[in-house]
N, C-alpha and C positions, 0 to 999 in steps of 0.2 A: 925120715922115719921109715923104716921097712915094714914090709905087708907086716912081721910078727908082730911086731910092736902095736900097729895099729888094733890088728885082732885081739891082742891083751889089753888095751886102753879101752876099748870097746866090754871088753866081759868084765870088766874091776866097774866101767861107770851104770851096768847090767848090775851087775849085783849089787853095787851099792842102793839101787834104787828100789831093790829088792826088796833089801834089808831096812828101809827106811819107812819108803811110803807106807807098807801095812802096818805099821804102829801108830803114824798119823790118822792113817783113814780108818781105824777101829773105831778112834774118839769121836770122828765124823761121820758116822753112818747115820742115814734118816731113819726116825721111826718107822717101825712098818708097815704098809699098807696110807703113810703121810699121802700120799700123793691119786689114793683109790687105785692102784694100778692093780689091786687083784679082781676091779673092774664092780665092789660092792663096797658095804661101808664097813668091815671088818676094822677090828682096833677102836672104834669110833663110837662114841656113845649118841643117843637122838631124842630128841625133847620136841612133844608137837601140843598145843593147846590154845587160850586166848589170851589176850596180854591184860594180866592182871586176873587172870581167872583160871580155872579148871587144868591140868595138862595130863598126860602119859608119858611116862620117861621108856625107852626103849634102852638098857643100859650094852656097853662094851662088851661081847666083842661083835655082836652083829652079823656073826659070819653069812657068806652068803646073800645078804639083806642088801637089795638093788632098789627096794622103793619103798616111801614110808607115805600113808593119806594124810593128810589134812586131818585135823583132829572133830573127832564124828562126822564126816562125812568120805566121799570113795574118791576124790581127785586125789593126786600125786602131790605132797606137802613137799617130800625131800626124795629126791631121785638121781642115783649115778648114770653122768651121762662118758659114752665110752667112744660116740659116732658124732663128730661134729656138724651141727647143722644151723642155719640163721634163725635168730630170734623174731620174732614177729613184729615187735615195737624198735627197736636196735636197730636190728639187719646186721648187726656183729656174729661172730658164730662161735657158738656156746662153749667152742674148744678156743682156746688164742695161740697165737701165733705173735710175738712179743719181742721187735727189734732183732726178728734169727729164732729167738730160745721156741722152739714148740712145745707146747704143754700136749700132755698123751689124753688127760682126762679131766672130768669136770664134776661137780655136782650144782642142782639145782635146791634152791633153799626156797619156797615158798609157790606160790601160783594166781593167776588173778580171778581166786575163790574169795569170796567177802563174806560179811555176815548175812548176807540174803542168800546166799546159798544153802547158810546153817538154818536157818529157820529154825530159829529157838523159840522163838513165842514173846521176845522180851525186846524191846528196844533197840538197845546197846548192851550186846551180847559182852563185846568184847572181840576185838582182830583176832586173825589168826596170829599165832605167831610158832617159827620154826626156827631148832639150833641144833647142829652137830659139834660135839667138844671130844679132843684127843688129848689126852694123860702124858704130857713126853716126860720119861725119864730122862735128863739129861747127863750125857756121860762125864762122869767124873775125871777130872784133868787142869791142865794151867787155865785161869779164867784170861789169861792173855792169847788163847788159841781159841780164836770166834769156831763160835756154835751156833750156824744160822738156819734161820724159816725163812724164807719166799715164796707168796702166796700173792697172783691176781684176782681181782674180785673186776667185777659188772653186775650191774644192779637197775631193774625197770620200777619205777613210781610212780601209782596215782596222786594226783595232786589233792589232798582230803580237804582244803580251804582250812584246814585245824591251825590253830596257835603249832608253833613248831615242833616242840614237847608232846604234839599228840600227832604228829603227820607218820606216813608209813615212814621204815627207816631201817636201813642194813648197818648190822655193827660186827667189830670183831673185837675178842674180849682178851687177852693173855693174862692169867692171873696164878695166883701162888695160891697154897692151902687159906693163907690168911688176909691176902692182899687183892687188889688188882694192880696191875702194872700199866699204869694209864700210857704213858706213851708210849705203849704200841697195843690199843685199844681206840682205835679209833671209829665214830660211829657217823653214817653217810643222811641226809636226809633232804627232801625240798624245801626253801627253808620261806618265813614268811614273815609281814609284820608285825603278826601275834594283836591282831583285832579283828576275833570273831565276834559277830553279833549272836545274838539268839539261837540256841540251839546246840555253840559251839560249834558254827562252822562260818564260812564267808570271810575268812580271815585273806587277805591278798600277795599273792605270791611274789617274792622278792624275786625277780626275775634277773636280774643283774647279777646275784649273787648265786643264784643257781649256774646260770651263763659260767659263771667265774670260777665255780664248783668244779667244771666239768660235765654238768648236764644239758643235753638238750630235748626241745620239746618234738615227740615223737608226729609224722605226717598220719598216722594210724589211729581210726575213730576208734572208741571204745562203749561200748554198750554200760554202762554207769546205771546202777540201782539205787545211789544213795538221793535220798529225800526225794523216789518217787512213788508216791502211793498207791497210782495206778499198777504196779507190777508192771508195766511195759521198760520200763529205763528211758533211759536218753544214751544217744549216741554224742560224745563229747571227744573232745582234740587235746585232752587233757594229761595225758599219758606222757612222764620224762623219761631218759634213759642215760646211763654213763656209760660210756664204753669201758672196753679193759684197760686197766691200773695195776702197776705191779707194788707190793710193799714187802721189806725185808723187815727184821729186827734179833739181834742178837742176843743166844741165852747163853753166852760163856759163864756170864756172873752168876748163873745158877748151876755151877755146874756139881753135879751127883747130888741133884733136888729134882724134883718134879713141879711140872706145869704144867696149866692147863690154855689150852686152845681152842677156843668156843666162837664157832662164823653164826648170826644168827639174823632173821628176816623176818619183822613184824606188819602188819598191817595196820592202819591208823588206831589209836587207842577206843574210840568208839567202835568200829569194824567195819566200815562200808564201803573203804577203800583202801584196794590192794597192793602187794610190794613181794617182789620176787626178785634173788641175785643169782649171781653165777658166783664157785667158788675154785679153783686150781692151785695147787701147790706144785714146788719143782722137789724132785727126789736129789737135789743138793744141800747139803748142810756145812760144807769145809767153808764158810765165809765168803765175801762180796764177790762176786764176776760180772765182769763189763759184758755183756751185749753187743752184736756187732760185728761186720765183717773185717776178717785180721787183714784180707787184702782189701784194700782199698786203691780208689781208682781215681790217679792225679787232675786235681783240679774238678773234681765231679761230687758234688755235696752228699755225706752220708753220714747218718746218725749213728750213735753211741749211747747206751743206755746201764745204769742200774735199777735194781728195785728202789723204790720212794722207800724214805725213811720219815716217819712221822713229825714235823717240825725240825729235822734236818740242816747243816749244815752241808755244803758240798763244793768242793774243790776238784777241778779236772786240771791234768796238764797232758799236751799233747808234743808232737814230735817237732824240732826243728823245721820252719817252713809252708807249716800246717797253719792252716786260719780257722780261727772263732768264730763261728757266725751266729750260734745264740745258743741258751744255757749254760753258761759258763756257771752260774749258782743253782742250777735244777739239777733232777738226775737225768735229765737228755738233755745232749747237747748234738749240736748241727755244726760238723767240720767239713770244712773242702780242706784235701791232701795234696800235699807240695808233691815234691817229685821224688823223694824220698821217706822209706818208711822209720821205725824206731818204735817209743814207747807211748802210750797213752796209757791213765793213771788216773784213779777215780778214789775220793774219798769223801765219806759221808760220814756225821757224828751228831750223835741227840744223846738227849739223858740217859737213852739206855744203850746205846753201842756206838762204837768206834771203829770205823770199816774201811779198808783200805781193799786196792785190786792193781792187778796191770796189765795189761795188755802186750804184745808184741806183734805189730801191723808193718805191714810192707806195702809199696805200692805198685803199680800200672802203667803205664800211661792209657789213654784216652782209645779207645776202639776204633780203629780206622777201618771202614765197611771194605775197601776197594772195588775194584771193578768187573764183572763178567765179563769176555772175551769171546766174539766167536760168533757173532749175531748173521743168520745167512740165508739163503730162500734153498728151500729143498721142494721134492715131489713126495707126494702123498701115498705112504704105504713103505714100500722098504727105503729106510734114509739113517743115516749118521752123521752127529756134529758134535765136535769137541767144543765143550766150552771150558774158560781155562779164567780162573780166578788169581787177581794178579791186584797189587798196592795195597791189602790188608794188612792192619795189624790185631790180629788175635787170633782166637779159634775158630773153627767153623762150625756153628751148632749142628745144621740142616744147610740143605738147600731147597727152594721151593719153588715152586712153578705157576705158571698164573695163564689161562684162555683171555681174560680182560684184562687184563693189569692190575683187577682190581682185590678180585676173590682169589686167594694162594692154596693153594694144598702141598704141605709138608715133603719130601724127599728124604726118604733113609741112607744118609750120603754125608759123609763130613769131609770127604777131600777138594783139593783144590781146582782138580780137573776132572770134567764129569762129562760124559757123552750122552746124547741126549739119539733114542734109538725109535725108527719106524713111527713116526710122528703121521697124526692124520688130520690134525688142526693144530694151527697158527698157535706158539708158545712164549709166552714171557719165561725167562731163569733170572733167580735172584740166589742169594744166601745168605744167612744168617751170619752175621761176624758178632763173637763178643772177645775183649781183652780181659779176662779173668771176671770173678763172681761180683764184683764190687761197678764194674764199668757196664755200661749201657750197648744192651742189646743193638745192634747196628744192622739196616739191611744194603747188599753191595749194589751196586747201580748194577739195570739187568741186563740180558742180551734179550734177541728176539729170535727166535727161529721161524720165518715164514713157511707158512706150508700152503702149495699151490697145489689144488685139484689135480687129479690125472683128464688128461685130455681124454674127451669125446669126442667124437666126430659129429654124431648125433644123424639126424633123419634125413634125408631132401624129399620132399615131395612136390607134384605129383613124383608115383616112382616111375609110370610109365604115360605118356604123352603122343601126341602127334603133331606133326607141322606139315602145313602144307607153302606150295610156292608163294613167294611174298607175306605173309603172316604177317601180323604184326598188332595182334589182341591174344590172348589167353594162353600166354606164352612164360609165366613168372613161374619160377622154380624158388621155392622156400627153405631153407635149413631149421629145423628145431629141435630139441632136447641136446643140444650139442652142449660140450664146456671148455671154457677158453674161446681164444681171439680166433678168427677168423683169419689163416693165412695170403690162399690163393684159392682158384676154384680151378677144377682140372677137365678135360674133357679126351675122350676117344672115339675112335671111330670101331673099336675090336674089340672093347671091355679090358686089354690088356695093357696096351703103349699110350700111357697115358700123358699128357704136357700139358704147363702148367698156362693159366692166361698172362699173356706179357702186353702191358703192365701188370702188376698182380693187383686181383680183385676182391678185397676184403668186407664186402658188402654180404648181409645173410640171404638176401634175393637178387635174384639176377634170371631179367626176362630175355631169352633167346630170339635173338633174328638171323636172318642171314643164311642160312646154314641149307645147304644143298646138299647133303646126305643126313642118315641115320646117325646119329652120335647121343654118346653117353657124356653123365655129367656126374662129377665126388666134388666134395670139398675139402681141404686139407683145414686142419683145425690144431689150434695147442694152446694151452694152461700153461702159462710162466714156463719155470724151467722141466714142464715136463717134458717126453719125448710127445713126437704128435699123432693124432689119428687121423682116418680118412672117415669121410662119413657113409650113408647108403647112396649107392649108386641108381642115378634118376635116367632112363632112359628114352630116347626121343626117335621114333618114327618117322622119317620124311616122306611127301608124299609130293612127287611132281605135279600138282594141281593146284592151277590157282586158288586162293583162296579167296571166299566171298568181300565183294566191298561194295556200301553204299553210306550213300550221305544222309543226315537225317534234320529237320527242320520245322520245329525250335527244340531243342534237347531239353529245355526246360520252357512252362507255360503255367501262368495264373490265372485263373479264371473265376466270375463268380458264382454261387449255385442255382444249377437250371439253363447255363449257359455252357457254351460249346466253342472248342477251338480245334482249327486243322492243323495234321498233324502230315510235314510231307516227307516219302521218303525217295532219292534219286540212287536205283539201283543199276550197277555198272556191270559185275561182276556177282553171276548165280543163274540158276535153273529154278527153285523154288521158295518159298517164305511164309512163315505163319507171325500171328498176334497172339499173343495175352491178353485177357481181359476183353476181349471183342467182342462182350454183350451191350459193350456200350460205346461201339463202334458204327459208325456207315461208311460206306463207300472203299473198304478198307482192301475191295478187291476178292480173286478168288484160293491166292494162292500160288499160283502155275504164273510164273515168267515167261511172256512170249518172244518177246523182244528186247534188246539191251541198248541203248541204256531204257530200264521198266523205270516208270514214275508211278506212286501212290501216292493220292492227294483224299486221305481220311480225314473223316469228323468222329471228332469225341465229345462224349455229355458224361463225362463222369459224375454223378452224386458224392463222391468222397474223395480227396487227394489220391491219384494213382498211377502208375506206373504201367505203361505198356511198351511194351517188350517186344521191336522185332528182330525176329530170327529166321536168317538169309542162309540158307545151303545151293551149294555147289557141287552138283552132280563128281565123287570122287574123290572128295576132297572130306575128309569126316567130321575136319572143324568146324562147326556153325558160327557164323558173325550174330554176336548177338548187340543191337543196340535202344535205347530203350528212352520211351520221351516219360518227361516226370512233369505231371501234370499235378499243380497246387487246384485245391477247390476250396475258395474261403467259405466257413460255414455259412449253414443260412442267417438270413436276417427275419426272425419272425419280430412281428410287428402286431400289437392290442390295440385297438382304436377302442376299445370297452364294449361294454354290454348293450345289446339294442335298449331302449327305452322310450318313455313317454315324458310327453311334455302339456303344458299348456298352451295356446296361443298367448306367444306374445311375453312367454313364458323365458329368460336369459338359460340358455344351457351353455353348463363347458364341460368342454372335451378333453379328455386327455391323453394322447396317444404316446404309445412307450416300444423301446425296442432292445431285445435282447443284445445289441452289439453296442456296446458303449460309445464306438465313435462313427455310429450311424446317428448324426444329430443334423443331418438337412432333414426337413421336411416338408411337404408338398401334399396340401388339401384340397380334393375337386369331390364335387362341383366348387364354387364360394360364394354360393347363394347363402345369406343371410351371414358370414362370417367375417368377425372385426380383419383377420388375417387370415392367408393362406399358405405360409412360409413357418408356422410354429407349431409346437409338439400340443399346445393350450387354449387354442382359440376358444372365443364366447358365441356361439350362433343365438340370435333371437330371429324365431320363425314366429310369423305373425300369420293369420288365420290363410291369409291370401296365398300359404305355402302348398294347400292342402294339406290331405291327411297322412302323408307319410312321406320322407324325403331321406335320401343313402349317402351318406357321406364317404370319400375309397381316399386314402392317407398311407404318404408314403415316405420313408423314411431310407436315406441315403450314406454311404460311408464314403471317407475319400477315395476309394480306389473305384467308385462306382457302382458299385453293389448295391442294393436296395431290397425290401422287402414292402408287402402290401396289407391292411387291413379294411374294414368298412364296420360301418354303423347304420343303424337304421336309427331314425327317431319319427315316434306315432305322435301326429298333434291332436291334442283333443280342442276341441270348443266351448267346451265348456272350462267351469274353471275349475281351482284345482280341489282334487278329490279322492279318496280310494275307493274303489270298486274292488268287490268279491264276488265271485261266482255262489251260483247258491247248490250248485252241486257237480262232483266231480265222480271219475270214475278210477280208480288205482288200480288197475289192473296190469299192467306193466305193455301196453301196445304202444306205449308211444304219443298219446294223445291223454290228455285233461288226467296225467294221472298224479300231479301235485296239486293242492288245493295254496293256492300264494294269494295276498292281495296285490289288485293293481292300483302303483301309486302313480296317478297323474300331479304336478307341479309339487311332489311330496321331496323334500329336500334331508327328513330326519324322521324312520319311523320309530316311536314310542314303543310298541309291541304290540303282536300280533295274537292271541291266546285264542284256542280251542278248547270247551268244553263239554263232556258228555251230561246229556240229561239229569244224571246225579250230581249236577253242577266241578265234579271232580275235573281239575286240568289235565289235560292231554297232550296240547302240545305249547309252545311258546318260544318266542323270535323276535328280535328286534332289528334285523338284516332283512335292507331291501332286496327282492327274490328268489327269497329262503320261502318254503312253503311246507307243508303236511305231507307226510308218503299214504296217512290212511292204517299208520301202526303204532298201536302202543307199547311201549318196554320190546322193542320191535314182533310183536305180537299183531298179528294183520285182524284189522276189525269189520265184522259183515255190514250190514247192508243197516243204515238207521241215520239219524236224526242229531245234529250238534248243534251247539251254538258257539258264533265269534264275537271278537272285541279287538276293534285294534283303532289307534290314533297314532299320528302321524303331527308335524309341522311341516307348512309348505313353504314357497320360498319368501312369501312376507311375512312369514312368524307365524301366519296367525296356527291353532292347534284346530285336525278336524279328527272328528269320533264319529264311529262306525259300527252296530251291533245286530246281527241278525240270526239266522237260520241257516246251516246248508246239509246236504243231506252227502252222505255217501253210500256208493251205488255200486254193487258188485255183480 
């Protein structure tokens, strides 16, 4: 067939189609405004009151009219929604989107307002309840040329505990002037097993049958007022939801009659709990259409859908090749597609329509992601690499890129070879591959492009230095802030003709010896593949003079505190030397080297762990030898042998001696006059008359390293027995002398209390702690010159109780 032919084959099959379609689709045009797309409820008539009570009709056409309240009160009963957004209890979104088909608009049919909102004054008001109903004329023609509605609905329900007949409930009505047209009137509800108790509520929810409905119970608390008197509510988990369901029904058999179309949203019959749906219509009426991508993608499971037909019959068939895998008697069914495409063909039939469709599907094969190419290390700042996308099968959506491999950010790129330009960190490349709309998104294995830092050379310091003859301390030369590996180090003698170290020295420090003139020192430095830097140039001074040397002896010493150790130093080589730390030095010398080889043979007493420092100069030579003895001092060892005290003759005392250093536990008691032992931290001395009147006890307490610390005791023996003694007046005046008023407990083992009172018999002071005593103040208010009295009892060490009560005066 030549071009002309074909170009006349094409304008005859043009016009015939011309000529055809417009007199089919005159018959099939949707009502206007079916679907809200003028964005209000225009065409539409609106009914809001209580179920079984009172209402306001708001009649057709509505124009303009985007929201309608709840009846006597200001919430939103019925409202066009135009912005899809997620429901609260759901999480479905108000607008659906339905196996492909998009619905543009929605309205909502009710709200969760109750009758405790209305505050009527009466009981059981009565629910709310809300209905929008549309008038279709339906065009006159063969009733063998369907004439279809398609309308989803979604619908949230409080659970009302009511017999089922009174629970909230969404319904939708189709009826004629005279009739209803039940099968395609169908009404949604929670359903239950209709045994309420008292009140008519507590009936229990068939949950199996809701399950099976289609509804589930919502994770969302809901604030519930019914049967609470307190006006607080209860927060309750009681709230169901259905998602989107689509349902068609056929008005051919009415055709050039009118019908009516009434979605409508009750509240439970009593009122106290609420019920609100969504409703969408599609602005098609020419008869059934499958749902569904016409390409599909071989061997990759994808649904097919029509509207539900109320009690329905449903027959699919699909293309050679193609598998079943469920629905075969619902309006969705789940095929996986062979390798070839063809027809799929859907038929549904009830009492009131007979609906046929077909499809024409083709297929894919399967998405093969393939591979990035081109993964390579570059330098950091100007760089280019082609990466080159190779063994896919499909499109390229994007390409994307990735710093972890993990987080991607998108590329506005859909070819197959992509350069990747002036990189300054390390990159992952992937891309998107899909094989047509029906096959699964695919991502291609990626490349990497490393990207290595630009070299730095970075710092050396010192930058400027001296060396004198023989050196061989304070000589280390440091590299820092550099980037990349360390090559060679280089050295000159002219800052210009520089060579490198052979062998090469890849260390960041490197301490100088040897060296008999003045010379400079770089580092050569590089970062992977970049080019390399030299770092700062450190310069070194030579100086033909010996440098200082001496021996030192012990470099390190432990000693205990209060104790002293020599510190020797054998100088060979110097004119002069000082100390650190020399206040707690002797013999340490003056200074001035008179003769070589100098010996210093010092004593240290440090109090605290320390470090001195000698520093040996050489007439000429600028670098000091510094070297340094590190003297430990374990801390001290104090030691409590307790409080002086008094005794009786004859009288058992123990002693308890304690020492700050844990593992100071030898102990050593002198004298060991009257003492069971003299090797424990506890002994019992019994002093009998013959000891005299007072004897010192000196306790010493030992670590393993030898260290030791000291304490002492006195103990006053009395002869007589045991007793408390008070002074009968003291003086507080702060010298130093008799300025606590305490009692003395001779063989007193437990004092009862000590109490002071002024001549108004009022207490003053009071103690039970042997000596604790009076300062001479009240509420610390210092008191003049008069007259108290005491009281105090004691237990001595054979139990027996001794009581004490006199006069003492104070004296200012």
């Amino acid at each position: 067939m030549d071009l002309r032919k074909q170009l006349i084959k094409i304008l005859l099959s043009c016009l015939t189609v011309f000529s055809v379609v417009p007199a089919y689709s005159q018959a099939q045009i949707c009502p206007a405004n079916i679907n809200f797309s003028n964005g209000d409820l225009s065409f539409w008539a609106a009914r809001t009151g209580l179920v079984n009570g009172a209402f306001l009709d708001y009649p057709a056409p509505n124009n303009g009219v985007t929201n309608i309240s709840e009846f006597n009160i200001s919430t939103p009963g019925i409202r066009v929604i135009t912005s899809s957004f997620a429901d609260l209890y759901g999480g479905f979104q108000t607008i659906p989107n339905i196996n492909g088909y998009s619905y543009d608009y929605s309205i909502q049919l009710g709200s969760t307002s109750t009758s405790w909102d209305l505050r009527a004054g009466v009981p059981n008001p009565g629910g709310f309840t809300r209905s929008v109903t549309y008038t279709i004329n339906v065009p006159a023609g063969s009733p063998s040329v369907p004439f279809t509605m398609t309308y989803a609905y979604a619908m949230v329900l409080e659970n009302g505990t009511h017999n089922s007949d009174e629970q909230p409930l969404f319904k939708a009505t189709l009826s004629t002037v005279d009739s209803v047209i039940t099968c395609a009137s169908p009404q949604y509800y929670l359903p239950t097993f209709n045994n309420t108790g008292t009140g008519g509520v507590g009936a229990t929810l068939d949950t199996a049958a809701a399950l099976a409905n289609g509804f589930s119970n919502s994770p969302v608390l809901f604030l519930s007022h019914a049967g609470a008197s307190n006006g607080n509510g209860n927060l309750l988990q009681d709230v169901w939801y259905k998602s989107w369901t689509e349902v068609t029904f056929d008005l051919s058999a009415y055709r050039g009659r009118q019908v009516n179309l009434t979605f409508e949203s009750d509240n439970c019959a009593p009122g106290a709990h609420f019920a609100y749906a969504y409703v969408a219509l599609r602005n098609t009426c020419a008869g059934l259409e499958i749902s569904g991508n016409p390409a599909a993608c071989t061997n990759n499971a994808i649904n097919y859908s029509v509207p539900a037909l109320a009690g329905a019959v449903y027959n699919w068939t699909i293309p050679p090749g193609w598998v079943m895998v469920s629905g075969s008697n619902t309006n969705i069914i789940t095929v996986i597609p062979g390798n070839g495409g063809g027809q799929i063909t859907a038929h549904e039939i009830n009492g009131c329509a007979d609906l046929r469709d077909t499809l024409d599907v083709t297929t894919a094969p399967p998405t093969i992601p393939g591979v990035v190419n081109g993964s390579n290390t570059v330098c950091s700042g100007t760089n280019s690499s082609t990466l080159t996308l190779s063994g896919q099968t499909g499109n390229v959506l994007q390409w994307i890129s990735s710093l972890d491999g993990v987080n991607w950010t998108p590329i506005n790129f859909t070819g197959t070879v992509y350069t990747a330009q002036n990189l300054t960190a390390s990159t992952y490349y992937s891309a998107l591959i899909q094989n047509g709309s029906a096959c699964k998104v695919d991502t291609a294995a990626f490349a990497r492009i490393i990207v290595d830092p630009k070299s730095v050379g970075g710092v050396l310091s010192p930058a400027q230095s001296s060396f004198c003859l023989g050196q061989n301390t304070n000589t280390l030369f440091t590299l820092s802030g550099h980037t990349g590996a360390v090559q060679n180090w280089q050295q000159s003698n002219d800052f210009t003709n520089w060579a490198g170290f052979i062998p090469a020295y890849t260390n960041a420090t490197y301490a100088v010896s040897g060296i008999t003139a003045s010379t400079q020192y770089r580092v050569v430095v590089k970062s992977g593949v970049c080019p390399a830097d030299t770092s700062t140039v450190a310069a070194v001074t030579y100086y033909n003079v010996p440098f200082p040397a001496a021996a030192i002896n012990p470099p390190n010493a432990s000693i205990c505190y209060g104790k002293s150790v020599q510190l020797n130093a054998d100088i060979s080589i110097g004119t002069s030397y000082t100390w650190s730390n020399a206040n707690t030095l002797t013999n340490q010398g003056n200074g001035t080297i008179t003769t070589l080889p100098y010996l210093i043979r010092a004593t240290a007493t440090p109090f605290r762990t320390t470090d001195y420092v000698l520093t040996v100069i050489n007439a000429g030579c600028p670098n000091p030898l510094r070297d340094t003895f590190h003297v430990v001092v374990a801390p001290r060892i104090i030691v409590n042998a307790g409080n002086d005290t008094s005794i009786v003759a004859s009288q058992p005392l123990q002693l308890n001696a304690t020492a700050n250093d844990p593992t100071a536990t030898a102990f050593h008691s002198i004298p060991p006059t009257a003492l069971i032992a003299t090797n424990i931290y506890n002994p019992v001395a019994t002093l009998g008359p013959e000891y005299g009147e007072h004897i010192t006890y000196i306790v010493r307490a030992t670590n393993p390293a030898g260290c030791f610390g000291e304490d002492n005791i006195t103990v006053t023996i009395f002869k007589t027995g045991p007793d408390i003694f008070v002074p009968n007046a003291f003086t507080p005046n702060n010298d130093g002398l008799n300025d606590v008023l305490k009692p003395i407990c001779v063989g007193i083992k437990e004092l009862q209390f000590f109490r002071i009172f002024n001549r108004w018999g009022q207490e003053v002071y009071a103690t039970s702690q042997i000596g604790q005593g009076w300062d001479g103040k009240i509420k610390s208010v210092t008191q003049g010159t008069g007259t108290f009295v005491y009281m105090v009892q004691g237990t001595d060490y054979t139990g027996r109780k001794i009581f004490r009560k006199g006069n003492i005066t104070l004296i200012r």
